[in-house]
N, C-alpha and C positions, 0 to 999 in steps of 0.2 A: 306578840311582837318577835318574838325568838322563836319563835317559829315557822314567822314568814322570813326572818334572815338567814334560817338554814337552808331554804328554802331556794333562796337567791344567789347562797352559797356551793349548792348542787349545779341550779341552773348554768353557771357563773362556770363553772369544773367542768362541764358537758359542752359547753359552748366553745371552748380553751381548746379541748381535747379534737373539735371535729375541726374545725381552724386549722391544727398544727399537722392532722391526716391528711384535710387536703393541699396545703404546702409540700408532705411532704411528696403525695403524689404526681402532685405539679412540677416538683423538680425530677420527679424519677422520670416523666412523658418527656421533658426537655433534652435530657442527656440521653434516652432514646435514640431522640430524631436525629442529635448531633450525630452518634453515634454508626446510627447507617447513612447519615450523608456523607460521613468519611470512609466509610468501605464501599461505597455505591461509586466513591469517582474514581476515574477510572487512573491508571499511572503509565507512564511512557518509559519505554526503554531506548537509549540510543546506543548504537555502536558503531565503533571505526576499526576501520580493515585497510593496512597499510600493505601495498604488494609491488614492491620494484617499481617504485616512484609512482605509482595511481593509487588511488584512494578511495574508498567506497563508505558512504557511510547510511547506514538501515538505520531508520526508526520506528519504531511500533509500540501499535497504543492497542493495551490491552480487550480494554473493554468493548472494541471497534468492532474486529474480527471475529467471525464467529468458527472459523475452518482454521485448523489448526495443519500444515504441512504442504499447504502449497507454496511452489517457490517458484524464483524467476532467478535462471542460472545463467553464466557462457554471454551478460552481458558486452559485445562492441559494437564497436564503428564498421562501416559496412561503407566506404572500404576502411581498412585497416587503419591508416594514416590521413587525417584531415587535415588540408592546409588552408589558409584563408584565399574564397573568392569559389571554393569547390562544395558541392553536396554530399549529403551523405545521410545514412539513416541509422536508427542503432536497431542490433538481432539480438534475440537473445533466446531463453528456452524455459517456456513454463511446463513444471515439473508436479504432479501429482502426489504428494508423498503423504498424503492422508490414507488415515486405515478405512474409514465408511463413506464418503462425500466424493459424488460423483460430480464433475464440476463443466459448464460450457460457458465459451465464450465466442464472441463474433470473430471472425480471422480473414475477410474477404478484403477487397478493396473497396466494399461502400462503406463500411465502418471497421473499425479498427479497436481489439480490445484495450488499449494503451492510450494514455494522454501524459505528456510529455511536455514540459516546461522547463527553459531552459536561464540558469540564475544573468548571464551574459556571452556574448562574442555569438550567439547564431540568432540567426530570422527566419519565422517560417515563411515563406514565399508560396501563392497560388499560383499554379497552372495552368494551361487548358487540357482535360482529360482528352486521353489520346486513343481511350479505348471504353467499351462499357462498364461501367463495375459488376464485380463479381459477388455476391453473398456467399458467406460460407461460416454456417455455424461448425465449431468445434468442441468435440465432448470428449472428456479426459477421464476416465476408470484411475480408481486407487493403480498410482504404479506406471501410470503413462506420460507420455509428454509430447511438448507440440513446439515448430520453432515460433517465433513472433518478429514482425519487423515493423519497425514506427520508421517514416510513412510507410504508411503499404497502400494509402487513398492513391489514386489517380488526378486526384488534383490539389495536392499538394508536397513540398520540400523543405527541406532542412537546408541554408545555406550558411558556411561559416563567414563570418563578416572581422576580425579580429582574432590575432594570437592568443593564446593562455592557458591558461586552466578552468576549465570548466565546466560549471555542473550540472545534471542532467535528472531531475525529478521524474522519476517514472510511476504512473498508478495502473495499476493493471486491475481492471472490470471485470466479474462473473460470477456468474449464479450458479448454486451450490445445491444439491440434493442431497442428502444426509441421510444413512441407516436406510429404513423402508420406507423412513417420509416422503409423501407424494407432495410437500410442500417445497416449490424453489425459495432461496433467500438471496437476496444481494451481495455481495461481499466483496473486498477487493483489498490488495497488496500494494506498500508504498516501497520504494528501493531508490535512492541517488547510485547515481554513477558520476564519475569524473575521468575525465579524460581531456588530454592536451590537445589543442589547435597548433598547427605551425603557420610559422609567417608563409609568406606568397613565396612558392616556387619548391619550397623545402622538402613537399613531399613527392617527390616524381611519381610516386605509384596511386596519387589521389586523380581522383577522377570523378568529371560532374557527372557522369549516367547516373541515373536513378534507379537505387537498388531495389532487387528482387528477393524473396523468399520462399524457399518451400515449407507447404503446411503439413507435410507428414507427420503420422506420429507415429510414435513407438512407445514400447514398453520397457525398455531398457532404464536402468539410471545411470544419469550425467556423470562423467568422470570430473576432475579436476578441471581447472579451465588455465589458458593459459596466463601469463602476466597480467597484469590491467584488466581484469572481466570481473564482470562481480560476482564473489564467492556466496554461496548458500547459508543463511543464517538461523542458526536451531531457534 
């Protein structure tokens, strides 16, 4: 009899002991998983850039982007001054500034690497093309740069319909080649602008023609820009 309760008394130790191993296991697998789910999401940065009354503000999500130094510099209006009832397009100039990552994007009048959304005061409006469109891929080397104009379609515009301030969502589209990888990726850059509308008449130098741009590039880097453009954000 005391020998089968030693017996029971071992069993009883042994059974206790693999129990509390894999408890403790099981909490060490949970706080794992916690653990890289919270370094796995991803965190956003925003920033504001206050410059002689316009505002620019960049935000960027880390985990999004895979290219780190392209930029979109020398953001305006095109023309200079919009007033309500007049078109207009915004330029600006994407800038290469990665060290291995060769990067293209489309820049013709059938498509356009830029999509533009506007928070209020403009409409885009369709027109009838007035000419064929053009294709034109653009490929950008560490160190180069290209200008950009939204619209640059042929059948469509930007009309301002109301005074203010107002902001201008810009995402700029392009695929990326990295180091000796023969593999392209997707990738693409967000950037607001702001800029005022004036009431009707205010601007005498606005003008409905619908703006043009050249797609040269260069190898040069962007100087400063002047008032109201969006500055470049490390």
């Amino acid at each position: 009899m005391t020998k089968q309760s030693t017996e029971w008394a071992i069993f009883s130790v042994i059974l206790i002991t693999m129990m509390l191993t894999t408890a403790l296991i099981s909490a060490d697998l949970v706080l794992a998983v916690k653990k890289g789910s919270s370094s796995s999401s991803s965190s956003s940065v925003k920033t504001v850039h206050k410059t002689h009354g316009s505002t620019t503000t960049t935000t960027s999500t880390k985990a999004v982007h895979h290219v780190k130094g392209v930029k979109v510099f020398h953001v305006h209006t095109v023309p200079s001054k919009v007033a309500v009832g007049s078109t207009f397009g915004l330029k600006g100039v994407v800038f290469n500034n990665s060290t291995t990552a060769t990067i293209t994007f489309a820049n013709g009048t059938c498509s356009s690497p830029l999509s533009i959304t506007f928070n209020k005061n403009v409409l885009t409006e369709p027109q009838a093309a007035t000419a064929p469109c053009k294709a034109q891929q653009v490929t950008l080397k560490p160190g180069e740069q290209s200008f950009i104009l939204s619209p640059n379609l042929s059948g469509s515009i930007y009309r301002a319909t109301a005074p203010g301030i107002t902001n201008a969502t810009m995402i700029l589209k392009y695929g990326a080649v990295i180091g000796t990888s023969k593999s392209p990726i997707s990738d693409s850059i967000t950037r607001v602008y702001t800029f005022n509308i004036l009431p009707t008449g205010s601007a005498s130098s606005a003008t409905s023609s619908h703006p043009t741009a050249s797609s040269a590039k260069s190898s040069h880097k962007p100087s400063s820009g002047p008032p109201g453009v969006l500055q470049p954000v490390g």
